[in-house]
N, C-alpha and C positions, 0 to 999 in steps of 0.2 A: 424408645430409641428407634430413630427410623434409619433404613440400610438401603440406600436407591439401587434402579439397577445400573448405576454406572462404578459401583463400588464406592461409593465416600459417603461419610454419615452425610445424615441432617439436609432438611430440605433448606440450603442454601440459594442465595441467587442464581448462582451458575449451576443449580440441580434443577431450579426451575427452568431457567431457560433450555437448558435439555429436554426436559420431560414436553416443551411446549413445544421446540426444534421435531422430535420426535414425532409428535402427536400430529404434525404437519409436514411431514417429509415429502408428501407424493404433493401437496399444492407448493413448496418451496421449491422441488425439483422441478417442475413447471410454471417457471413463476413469468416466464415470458407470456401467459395468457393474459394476467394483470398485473404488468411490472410495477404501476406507482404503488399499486393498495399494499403487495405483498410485499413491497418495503419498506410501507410505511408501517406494516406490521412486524416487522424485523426489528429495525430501526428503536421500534418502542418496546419490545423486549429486551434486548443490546440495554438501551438507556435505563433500563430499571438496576443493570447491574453497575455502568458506569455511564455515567453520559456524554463522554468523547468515543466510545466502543462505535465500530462501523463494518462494512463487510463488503467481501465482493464474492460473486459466483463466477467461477470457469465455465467452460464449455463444456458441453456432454463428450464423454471420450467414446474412444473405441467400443471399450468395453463396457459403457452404459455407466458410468459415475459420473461426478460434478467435483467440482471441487468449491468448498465454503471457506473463505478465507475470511478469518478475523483478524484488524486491523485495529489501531490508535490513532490512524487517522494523522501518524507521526508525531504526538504529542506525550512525550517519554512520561511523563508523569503516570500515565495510562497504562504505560507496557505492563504490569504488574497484571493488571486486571485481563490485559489477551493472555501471557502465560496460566493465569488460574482457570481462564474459561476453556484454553486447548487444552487443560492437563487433564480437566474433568469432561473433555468429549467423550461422548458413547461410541461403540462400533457400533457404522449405519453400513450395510452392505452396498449402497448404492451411493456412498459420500466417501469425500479423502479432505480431511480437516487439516487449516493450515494456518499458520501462526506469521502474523505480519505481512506486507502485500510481499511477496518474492518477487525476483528480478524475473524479469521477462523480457522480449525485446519489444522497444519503446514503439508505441502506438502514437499516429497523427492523433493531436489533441485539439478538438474545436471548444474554443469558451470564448463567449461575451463577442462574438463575430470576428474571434479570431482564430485562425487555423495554423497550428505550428508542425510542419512534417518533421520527424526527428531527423532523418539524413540532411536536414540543413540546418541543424544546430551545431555545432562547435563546442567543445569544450577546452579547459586547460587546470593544470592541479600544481599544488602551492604544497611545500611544508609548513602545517603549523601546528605546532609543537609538538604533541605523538598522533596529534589528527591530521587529516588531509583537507586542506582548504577546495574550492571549488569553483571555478568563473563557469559561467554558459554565456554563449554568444549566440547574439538571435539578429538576422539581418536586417530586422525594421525595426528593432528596440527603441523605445525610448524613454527618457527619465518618467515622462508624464504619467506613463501607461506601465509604469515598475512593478507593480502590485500584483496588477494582470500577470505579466509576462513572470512575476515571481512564482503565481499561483500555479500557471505552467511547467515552470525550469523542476519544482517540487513534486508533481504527477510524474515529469520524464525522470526525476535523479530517482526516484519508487521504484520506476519498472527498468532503469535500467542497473541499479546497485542496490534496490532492496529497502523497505523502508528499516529495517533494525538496523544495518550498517548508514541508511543516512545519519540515523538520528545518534549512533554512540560512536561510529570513525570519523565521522567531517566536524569541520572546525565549521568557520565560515565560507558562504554561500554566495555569492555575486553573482549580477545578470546585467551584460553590458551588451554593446552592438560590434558591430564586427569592425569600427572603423577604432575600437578601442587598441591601444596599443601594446598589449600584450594579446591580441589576435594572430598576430604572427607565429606562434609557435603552436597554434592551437592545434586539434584535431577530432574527426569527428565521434558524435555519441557513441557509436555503438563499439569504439574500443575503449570506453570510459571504463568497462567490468573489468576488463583485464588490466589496463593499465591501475586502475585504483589497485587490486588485489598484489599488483608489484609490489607497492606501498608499504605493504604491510609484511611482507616477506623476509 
């Protein structure tokens, strides 16, 4: 019987990815020397245990940590497998492990040559049924390019409510333009945390 040192039997997937997490701490905490290689070495570890598992790193703090966030990538099926991999994280002196991307405040996002600054998105929130429904308004939206701008509204609803409350508070999800007719009562992102959180109170 094997006893690792993060406390739980058996060299399971998420023992191994530790042990390999570990084994490379000082080149993942500097992983801005060779960002594509050492993600894509991330990446292929992560997939061994689930293959929607994904990750982000924070920024070095004050006081000389990082933070490693593991992610589903918002594909609830997955959640199961980020709780098992945080529950079996090791103490890293120099790391703060973290479960699901958290709310943060929402970052301009550029994809596919598009740039969406968050202070000019809009949103507005629906009851639907004990979830909260969700519109984003974007001021160049349009039907053609829905996919895009959906792949967007999804990055900003992350960082601005959290990917575990998208994926088990929101019902449905719309992404319309601002000439839509319920833009009228809209308002902007970055009071979407608190107003969503009213919600649920």
């Amino acid at each position: 019987m094997v006893f690792s040192i993060f406390g739980f039997k058996g060299k399971t997937p998420e023992y191994r990815f530790w042990t390999w997490f570990e084994n490379n701490q000082e080149m993942l905490f500097e992983f801005e020397k060779d960002r594509e290689k050492i993600f894509d070495k991330i990446t292929l570890q992560m997939h061994k245990i689930d293959e929607n598992l994904t990750f982000e790193f924070g920024p070095v703090t004050k006081n000389g940590n990082r933070e490693f966030v593991i992610s589903a990538d918002g594909i609830i099926k997955s959640f199961p497998s980020v709780e098992k991999l945080f529950e079996t994280a090791p103490k890293l002196d120099k790391w703060k492990f973290v479960k699901f991307r958290p709310r943060r405040n929402p970052m301009t996002v550029q994809l596919s040559g598009l740039e969406i600054k968050p202070e000019n998105v809009k949103c507005q929130l629906f009851k639907d049924k004990e979830k909260v429904g969700i519109m984003l308004f974007f001021e160049n939206y349009t039907q053609e390019q829905n996919n895009l701008y959906a792949r967007i509204g999804y990055l900003l609803l992350d960082e601005s409510i959290g990917e575990y409350d998208v994926e088990t508070k929101v019902g449905f999800i719309e992404f319309s333009s601002n000439k839509s007719k319920y833009f009228e009562n809209s308002f902007p992102l970055i009071e979407l945390s608190s107003r969503f959180d009213e919600q649920f109170r």
